[in-house]
Structures are given as C-alpha cells and as structure tokens.
C-alpha positions as CSV (number, residue, x, y, z in Angstrom):
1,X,-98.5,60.8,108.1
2,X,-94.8,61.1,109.0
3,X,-92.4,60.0,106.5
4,X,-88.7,59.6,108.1
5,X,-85.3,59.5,105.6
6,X,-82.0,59.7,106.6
7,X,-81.7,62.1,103.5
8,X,-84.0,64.5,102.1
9,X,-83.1,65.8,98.6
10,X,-85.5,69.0,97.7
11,X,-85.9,69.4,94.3
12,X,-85.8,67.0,91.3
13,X,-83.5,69.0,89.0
14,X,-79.8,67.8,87.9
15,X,-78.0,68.8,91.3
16,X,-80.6,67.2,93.2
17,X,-80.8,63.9,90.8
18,X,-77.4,64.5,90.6
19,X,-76.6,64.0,94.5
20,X,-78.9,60.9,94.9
21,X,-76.9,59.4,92.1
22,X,-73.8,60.1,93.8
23,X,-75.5,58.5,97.6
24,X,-76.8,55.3,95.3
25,X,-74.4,52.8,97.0
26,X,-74.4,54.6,100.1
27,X,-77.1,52.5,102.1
28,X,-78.8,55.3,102.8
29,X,-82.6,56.4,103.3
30,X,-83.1,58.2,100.6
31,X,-85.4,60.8,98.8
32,X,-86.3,63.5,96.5
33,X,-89.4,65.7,97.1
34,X,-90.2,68.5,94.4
35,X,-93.6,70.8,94.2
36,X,-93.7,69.6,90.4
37,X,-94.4,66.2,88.5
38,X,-92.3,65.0,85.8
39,X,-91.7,65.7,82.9
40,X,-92.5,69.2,83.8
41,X,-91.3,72.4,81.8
42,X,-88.2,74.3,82.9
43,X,-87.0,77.7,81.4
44,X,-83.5,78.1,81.0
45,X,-80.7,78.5,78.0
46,X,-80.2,74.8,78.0
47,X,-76.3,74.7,77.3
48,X,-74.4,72.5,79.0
49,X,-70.6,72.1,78.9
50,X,-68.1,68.9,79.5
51,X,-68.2,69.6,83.1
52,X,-71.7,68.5,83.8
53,X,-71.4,65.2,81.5
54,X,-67.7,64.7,82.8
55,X,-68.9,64.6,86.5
56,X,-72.1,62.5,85.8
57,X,-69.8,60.2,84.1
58,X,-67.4,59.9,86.9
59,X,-70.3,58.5,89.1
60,X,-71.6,56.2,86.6
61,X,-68.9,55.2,83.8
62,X,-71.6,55.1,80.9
63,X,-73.6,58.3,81.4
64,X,-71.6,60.1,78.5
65,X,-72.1,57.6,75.8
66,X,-75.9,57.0,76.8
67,X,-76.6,60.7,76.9
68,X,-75.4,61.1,73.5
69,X,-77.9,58.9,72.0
70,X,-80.3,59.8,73.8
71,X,-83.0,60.9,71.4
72,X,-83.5,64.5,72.5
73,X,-79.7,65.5,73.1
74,X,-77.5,67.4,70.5
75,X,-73.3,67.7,70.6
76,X,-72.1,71.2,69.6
77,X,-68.5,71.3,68.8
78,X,-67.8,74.6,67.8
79,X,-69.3,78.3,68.7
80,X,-69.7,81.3,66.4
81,X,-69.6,84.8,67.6
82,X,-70.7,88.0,65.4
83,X,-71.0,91.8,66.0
84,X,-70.5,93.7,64.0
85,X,-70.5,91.7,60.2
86,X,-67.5,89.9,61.9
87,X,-68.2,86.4,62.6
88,X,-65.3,84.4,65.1
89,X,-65.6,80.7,64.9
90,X,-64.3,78.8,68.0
91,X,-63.4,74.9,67.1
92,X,-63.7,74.1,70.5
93,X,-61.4,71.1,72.4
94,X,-64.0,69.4,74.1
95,X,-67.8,69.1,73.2
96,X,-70.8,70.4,74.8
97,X,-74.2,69.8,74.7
98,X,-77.7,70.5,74.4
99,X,-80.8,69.5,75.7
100,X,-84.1,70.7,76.6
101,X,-85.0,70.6,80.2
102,X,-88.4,68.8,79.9
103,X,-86.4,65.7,78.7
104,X,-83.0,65.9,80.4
105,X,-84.5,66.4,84.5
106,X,-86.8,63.4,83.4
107,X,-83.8,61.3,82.0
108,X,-81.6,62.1,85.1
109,X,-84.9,61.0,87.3
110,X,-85.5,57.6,85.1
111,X,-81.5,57.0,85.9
112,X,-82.1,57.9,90.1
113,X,-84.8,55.2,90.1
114,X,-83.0,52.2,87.7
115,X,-80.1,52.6,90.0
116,X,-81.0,53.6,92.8
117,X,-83.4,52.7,96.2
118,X,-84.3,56.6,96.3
119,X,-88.0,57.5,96.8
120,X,-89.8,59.9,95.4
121,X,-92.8,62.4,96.5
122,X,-94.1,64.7,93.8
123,X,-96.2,67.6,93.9
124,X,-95.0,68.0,97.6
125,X,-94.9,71.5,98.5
126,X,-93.1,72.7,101.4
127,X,-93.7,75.6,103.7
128,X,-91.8,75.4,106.7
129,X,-88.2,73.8,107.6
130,X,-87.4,73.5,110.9
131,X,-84.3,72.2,112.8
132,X,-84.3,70.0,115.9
133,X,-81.3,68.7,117.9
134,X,-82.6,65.1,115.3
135,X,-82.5,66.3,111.8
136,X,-85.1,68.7,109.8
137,X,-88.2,68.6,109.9
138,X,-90.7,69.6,106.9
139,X,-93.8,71.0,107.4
140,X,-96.1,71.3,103.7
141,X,-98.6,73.7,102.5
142,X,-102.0,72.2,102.5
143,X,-101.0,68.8,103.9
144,X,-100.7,67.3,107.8
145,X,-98.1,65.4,106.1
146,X,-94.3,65.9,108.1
147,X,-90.9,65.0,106.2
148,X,-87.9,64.1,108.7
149,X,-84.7,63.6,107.9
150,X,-81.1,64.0,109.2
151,X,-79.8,65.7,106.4
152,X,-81.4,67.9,104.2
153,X,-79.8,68.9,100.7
154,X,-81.6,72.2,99.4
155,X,-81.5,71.6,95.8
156,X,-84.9,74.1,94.9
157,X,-83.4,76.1,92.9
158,X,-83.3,80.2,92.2
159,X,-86.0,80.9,94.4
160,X,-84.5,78.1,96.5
161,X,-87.0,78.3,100.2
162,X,-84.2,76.0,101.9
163,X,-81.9,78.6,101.9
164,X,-84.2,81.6,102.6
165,X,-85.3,79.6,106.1
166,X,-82.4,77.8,106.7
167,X,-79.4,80.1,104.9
168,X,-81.1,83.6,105.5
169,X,-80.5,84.5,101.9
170,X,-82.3,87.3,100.1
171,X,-82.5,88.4,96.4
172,X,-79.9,90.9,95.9
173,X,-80.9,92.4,92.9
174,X,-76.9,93.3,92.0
175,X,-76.3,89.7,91.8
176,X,-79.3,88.0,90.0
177,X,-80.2,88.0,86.3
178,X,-83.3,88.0,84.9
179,X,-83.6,86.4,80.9
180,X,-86.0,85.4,78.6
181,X,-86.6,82.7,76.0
182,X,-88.1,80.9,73.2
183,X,-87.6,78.5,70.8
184,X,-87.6,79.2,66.9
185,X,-87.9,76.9,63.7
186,X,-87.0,77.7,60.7
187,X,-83.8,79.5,60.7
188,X,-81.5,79.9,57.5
189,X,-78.1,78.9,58.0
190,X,-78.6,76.4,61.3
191,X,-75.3,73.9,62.3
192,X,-77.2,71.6,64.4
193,X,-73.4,70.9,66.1
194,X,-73.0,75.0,66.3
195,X,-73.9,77.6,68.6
196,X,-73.7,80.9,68.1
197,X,-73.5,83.7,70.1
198,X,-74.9,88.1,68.8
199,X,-73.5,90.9,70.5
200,X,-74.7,94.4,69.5
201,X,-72.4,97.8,71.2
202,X,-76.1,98.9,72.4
203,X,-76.2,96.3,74.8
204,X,-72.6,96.2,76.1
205,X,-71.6,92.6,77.3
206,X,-75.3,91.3,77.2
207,X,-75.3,88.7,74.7
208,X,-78.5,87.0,72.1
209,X,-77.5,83.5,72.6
210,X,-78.6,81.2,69.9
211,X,-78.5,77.3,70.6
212,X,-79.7,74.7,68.6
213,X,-81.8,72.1,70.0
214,X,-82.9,68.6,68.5
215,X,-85.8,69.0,65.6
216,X,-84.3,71.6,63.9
217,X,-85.3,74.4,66.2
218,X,-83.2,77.0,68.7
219,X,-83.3,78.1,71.9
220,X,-82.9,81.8,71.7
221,X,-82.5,84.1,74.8
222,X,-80.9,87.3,76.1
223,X,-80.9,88.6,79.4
224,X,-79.5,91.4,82.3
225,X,-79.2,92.3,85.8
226,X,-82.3,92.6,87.8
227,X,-80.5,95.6,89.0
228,X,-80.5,97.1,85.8
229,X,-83.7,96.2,85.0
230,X,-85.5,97.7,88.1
231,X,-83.1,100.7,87.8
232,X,-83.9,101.9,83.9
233,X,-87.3,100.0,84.1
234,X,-86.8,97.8,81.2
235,X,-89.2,95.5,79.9
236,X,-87.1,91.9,78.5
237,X,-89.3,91.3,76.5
238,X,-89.5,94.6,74.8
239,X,-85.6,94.3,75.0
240,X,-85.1,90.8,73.2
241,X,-87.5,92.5,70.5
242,X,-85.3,95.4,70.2
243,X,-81.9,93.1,69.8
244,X,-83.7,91.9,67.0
245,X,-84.6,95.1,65.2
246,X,-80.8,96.5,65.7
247,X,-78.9,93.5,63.9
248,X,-79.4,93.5,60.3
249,X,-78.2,89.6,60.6
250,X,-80.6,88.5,62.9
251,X,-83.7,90.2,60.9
252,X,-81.8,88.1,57.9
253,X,-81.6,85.3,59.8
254,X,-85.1,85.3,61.5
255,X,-87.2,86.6,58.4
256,X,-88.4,83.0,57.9
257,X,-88.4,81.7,61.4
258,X,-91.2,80.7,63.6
259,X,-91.8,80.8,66.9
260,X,-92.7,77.6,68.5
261,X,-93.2,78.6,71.8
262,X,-94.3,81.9,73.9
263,X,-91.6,84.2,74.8
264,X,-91.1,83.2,78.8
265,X,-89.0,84.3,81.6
266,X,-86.7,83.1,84.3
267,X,-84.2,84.3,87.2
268,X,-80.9,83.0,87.9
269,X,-79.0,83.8,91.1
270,X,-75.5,84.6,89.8
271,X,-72.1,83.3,91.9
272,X,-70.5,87.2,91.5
273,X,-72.2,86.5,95.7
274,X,-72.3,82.9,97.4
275,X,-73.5,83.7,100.9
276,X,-73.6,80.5,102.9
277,X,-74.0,77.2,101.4
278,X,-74.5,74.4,104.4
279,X,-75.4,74.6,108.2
280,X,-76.5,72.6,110.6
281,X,-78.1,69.6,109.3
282,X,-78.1,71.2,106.0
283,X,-76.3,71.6,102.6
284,X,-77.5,73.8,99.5
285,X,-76.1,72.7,95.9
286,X,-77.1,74.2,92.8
287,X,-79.4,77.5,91.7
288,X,-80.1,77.2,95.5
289,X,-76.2,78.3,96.3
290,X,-76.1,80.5,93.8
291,X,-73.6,78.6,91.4
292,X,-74.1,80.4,87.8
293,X,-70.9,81.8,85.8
294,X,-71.1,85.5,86.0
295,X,-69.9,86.2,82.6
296,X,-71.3,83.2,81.0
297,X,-74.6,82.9,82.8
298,X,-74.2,79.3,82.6
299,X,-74.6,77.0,85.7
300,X,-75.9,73.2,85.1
301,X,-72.1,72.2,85.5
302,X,-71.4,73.4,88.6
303,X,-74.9,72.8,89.9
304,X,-74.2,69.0,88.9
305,X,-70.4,69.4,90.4
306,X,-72.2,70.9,93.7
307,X,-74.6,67.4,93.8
308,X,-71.7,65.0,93.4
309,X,-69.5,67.2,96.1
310,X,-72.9,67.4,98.3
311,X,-73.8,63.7,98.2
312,X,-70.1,62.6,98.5
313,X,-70.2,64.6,102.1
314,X,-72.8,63.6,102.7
315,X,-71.7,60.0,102.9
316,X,-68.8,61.4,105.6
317,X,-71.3,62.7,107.5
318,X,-73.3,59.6,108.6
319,X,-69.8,57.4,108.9
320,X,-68.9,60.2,111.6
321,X,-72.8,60.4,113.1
322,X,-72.1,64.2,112.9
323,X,-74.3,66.9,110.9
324,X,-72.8,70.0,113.1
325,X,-72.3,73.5,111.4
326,X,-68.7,72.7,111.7
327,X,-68.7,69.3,110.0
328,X,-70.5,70.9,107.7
329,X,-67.6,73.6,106.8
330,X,-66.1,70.6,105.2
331,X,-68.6,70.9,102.5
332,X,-68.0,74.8,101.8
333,X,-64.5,74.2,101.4
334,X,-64.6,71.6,98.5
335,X,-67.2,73.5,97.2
336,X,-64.9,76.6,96.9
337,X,-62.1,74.6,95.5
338,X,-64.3,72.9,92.6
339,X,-66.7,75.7,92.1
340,X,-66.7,79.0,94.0
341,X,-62.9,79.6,93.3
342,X,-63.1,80.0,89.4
343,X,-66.9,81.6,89.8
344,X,-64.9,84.5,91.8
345,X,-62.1,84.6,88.8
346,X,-65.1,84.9,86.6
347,X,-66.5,87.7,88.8
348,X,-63.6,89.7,89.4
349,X,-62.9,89.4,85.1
350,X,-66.3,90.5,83.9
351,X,-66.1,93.8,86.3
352,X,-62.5,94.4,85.1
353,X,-63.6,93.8,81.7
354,X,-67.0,95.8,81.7
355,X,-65.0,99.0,82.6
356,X,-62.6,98.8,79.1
357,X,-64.0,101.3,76.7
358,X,-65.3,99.9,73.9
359,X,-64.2,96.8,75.3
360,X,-65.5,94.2,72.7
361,X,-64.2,96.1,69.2
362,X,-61.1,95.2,71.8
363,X,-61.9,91.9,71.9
364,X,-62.8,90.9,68.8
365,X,-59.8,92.7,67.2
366,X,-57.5,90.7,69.5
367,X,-59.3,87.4,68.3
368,X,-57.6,88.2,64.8
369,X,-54.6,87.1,66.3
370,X,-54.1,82.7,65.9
371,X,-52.4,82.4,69.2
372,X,-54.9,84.4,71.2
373,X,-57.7,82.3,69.5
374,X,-56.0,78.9,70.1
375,X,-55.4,80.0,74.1
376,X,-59.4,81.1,73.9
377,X,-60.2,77.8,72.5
378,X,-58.0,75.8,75.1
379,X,-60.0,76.7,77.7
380,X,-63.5,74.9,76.9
C-alpha cells in the first residue's frame, strides 16, 4: 500500500510533535511515523528549561498552565551545586521543569491528535529514503508498504537514519556523549522544586546530576565523551558507581535510597558540530541535528525551538511550491539564529573553560561573590 502526505514527520518525540503542532492550521497532509508505540520508554536526564514550555506556549496559548498540572510534571525553581562540602544555591528567574519521558512524548501526542488532523503510523520502521524530482519516498523494513511525501522532517533522533541517508552524517565520536541513568527513592534531604547538581575534581567538568521527578523519586545520571570513553576504555556504569564511592555526600545521601529502575544507557549527539541540517525535500530538527548544549548536555529546548522553526518553514515552503536545497537554506539560517548561534558560544566556553587549571575551585570561589551569582542566576 502507498500512503501519500504532503508532510512526513519521522519520529514521535517533542521536536517531531512539536512541528505538527506548529503545521496544525496549515491545511496540510499531515503525519508522524515512529518504529515505537506510545507510551513507550525513553532514556534521557529529563530536565527541561523555560525555552521548551515558552515555545510550546507560543503555538498554543495554554500549553504552560496545562502542563503544570499535569499529573506527572514537577516545577523546579531553584538548583544546588556541591563539590567539595560547599553547596551554591541558585534561586533561579524563571522555572523549569521535569518530567519523565514515558508521560511527556505521550502528552505532546494526545495534544497533536485533539488539535490537529495529523495521522499517525506506529511501529513503522523505515529502511530506505529516497529522493525523486516529487518528494521522498520511504521504503520500510519488513513491509511492501511506501511512504511519500513532499517534505520530510527527520525528527529520529541521536541515531537519526534521515540524516545518515539523506544528510551524510556520521558519529563523530569527539562530538557525542554517552550517559547513563536511573531513578532512585528514598533519598534524605529531597526538594521536590530543587535540583541539584555533584561535581567531584576526579571527574573534571563531568557532572552527577540529580533531578527530582514526581512520586518522590530522582532521575540520577552522569555521563562523558564517547571519545573519552573509547580512548581510556571506561565502563559508565562502573564510572557512575565510582562517583558514588568518592563523595562522602552522596554515600550520605544514598545510604537509604533505592533503586527503582536498572541503570540504562543513552547517546546524545552534542551541537559543539551541526553538519547540515535540511536539503532537498528535507529538514532535520532535534537529536537528529545534533541540537544538545555542550556544557549543559541539555537539548529538549532547542529540539522543541527546531520543531516550531521546522514546521513554520515548512508552511513557506508549500505557499512558494518550492522544496529546493536553496529554499531550504532559509531553514539553516533561522535555525542558526535561534539555536546553533548560542550552541557555538556554549562550545567555544566549555573548551576555554576545560583548559583553566583547577578550573572549578575557580568557579566556585568566584560564586562567593553576590554580583557574580545574581549575573549567573539572570541567565536561566
């Protein structure tokens, strides 16, 4: 069977939701494919700042106050920081948010198909895209089934197989990070509206992140560059043990906890390298453009920024009748000024900052100072 759309949207995560949202009143063919059903598990750190609610609320003016009472979403309004028996707090400006991936990509599905005409095909596995002078074409693993459309938005994440096919891009190993995580229970001393962030000398810049999630548990997580993990042959797990053992706060803090889940890994594809993010026919947003922070290591904001940005394009693209490379170029350069831009600040930073001896007893000395925390604080 052939199924034609003037839109193809792969992947069901929040830049792909996200970007059908954003083509709702568009008149459009539209629909979402993904390998997976939903609710489905998803591994990640789970944080997401004001950006990603911000922009979701800019397409539909009551997203923010419906996503904060929804049932599995927790508001975080301040983040503390310890190494070294010093403990920062930040009293952040703005809030941000938690929730765990199982419910959130569901909820932002559940809002696609109340306000929207967009179909959906689950466990659809693709294998081949190919481009004809008409669109894309889709070819699936295990299926005669063909997908056609006239614009295809890659939105499959990390391992994205849009942009290997259509973008050319490989894993470069300097530029992706690979992390583990589990949840917890239990904990002494939680503030559901806190997260809190464990830094250790051993590990230089790599971070223990600790963020509370609805039902009094945490998602806790560390990771690295693959790079350095191939290099020195490190096992994460072994690693996120090992944070443990060297912080006499976190064995304090974890003597009572439990875990509530298995200890499992992910890869994200960090923005320090973008590569090329449309072409003919095609636009990537999200994991699948290689949108995480490089110092952060977060990246649902601008993978939710990317959707909006891809499906507002998008629109231009069938009032002109013209997918070309070129019109197409349009896309990479709003993407660079809402996203790529302060990903390369964030780049550029962390390598100036990652070659300062001793570069967080720096940091965290300076943080004494009022004005330096209130400027730090500004910023989120």
């Amino acid at each position: 069977m052939v199924y034609e759309y003037d839109i193809i949207i792969v992947g069901g995560g929040p830049s792909g939701t996200t970007c059908a949202l954003a083509l709702r009143n568009a008149g459009l063919k539209v629909a979402i494919i993904d390998k997976s059903t939903f609710p489905r598990n998803k591994v990640c750190g789970e944080l997401m700042h004001r950006k990603a609610v911000d922009t979701l609320t800019s397409i539909l003016p009551e997203f923010k106050d419906t996503f904060k009472q929804f049932h599995r979403t927790t508001v975080l309004k301040k983040t503390i920081m310890h190494y070294k028996n010093q403990d920062v707090v930040y009293h952040w400006n703005s809030e941000s948010y938690t929730c765990p991936r199982y419910y959130f990509d569901e909820f932002l599905i559940n809002y696609v198909k109340q306000t929207s005409t967009t179909a959906f095909h689950f466990n659809v596995l693709p294998e081949k895209y190919v481009t004809t002078d008409a669109g894309i074409e889709i070819h699936l693993k295990n299926s005669d089934d063909i997908f056609k459309c006239k614009l295809l938005i890659g939105a499959d994440g990390t391992n994205s197989l849009v942009a290997k096919q259509l973008a050319s891009k490989v894993i470069d190993k300097k530029h992706y990070m690979g992390a583990v995580r589990a949840y917890y229970s239990n904990i002494s001393n939680l503030q559901e509206d806190t997260s809190e962030v464990f830094f250790n000398d051993y590990f230089g810049l790599n971070c223990l992140w600790v963020f509370p999630v609805k039902g009094n548990m945490e998602n806790v997580g560390f990771g690295f560059l693959t790079s350095k993990i191939s290099k020195e042959k490190i096992s994460l797990k072994d690693t996120y043990y090992d944070y443990f053992k060297r912080s006499p706060e976190l064995k304090e803090r974890f003597k009572d906890a439990k875990m509530e889940s298995e200890l499992e890994g992910f890869g994200v594809a960090l923005g320090s390298t973008i590569g090329i993010t449309s072409g003919k026919h095609f636009m990537l947003v999200g994991d699948a453009a290689s949108l995480t922070n490089p110092i952060s290591g977060t990246g649902m904001g601008n993978a939710i920024v990317s959707g909006k940005l891809a499906g507002e394009h998008a629109i231009k693209c069938f009032k002109a009748q013209d997918f070309s490379e070129e019109k197409m170029k349009e896309y990479d350069q709003i993407l660079y000024e809402k996203v790529v831009k302060d990903i390369t600040a964030s780049y550029k930073a962390q390598r100036m900052l990652s070659r300062i001896p001793f570069i967080l007893d720096v940091a965290f000395f300076l943080v004494r100072f009022k004005s330096i925390k209130d400027k730090i604080q500004s910023w989120v």
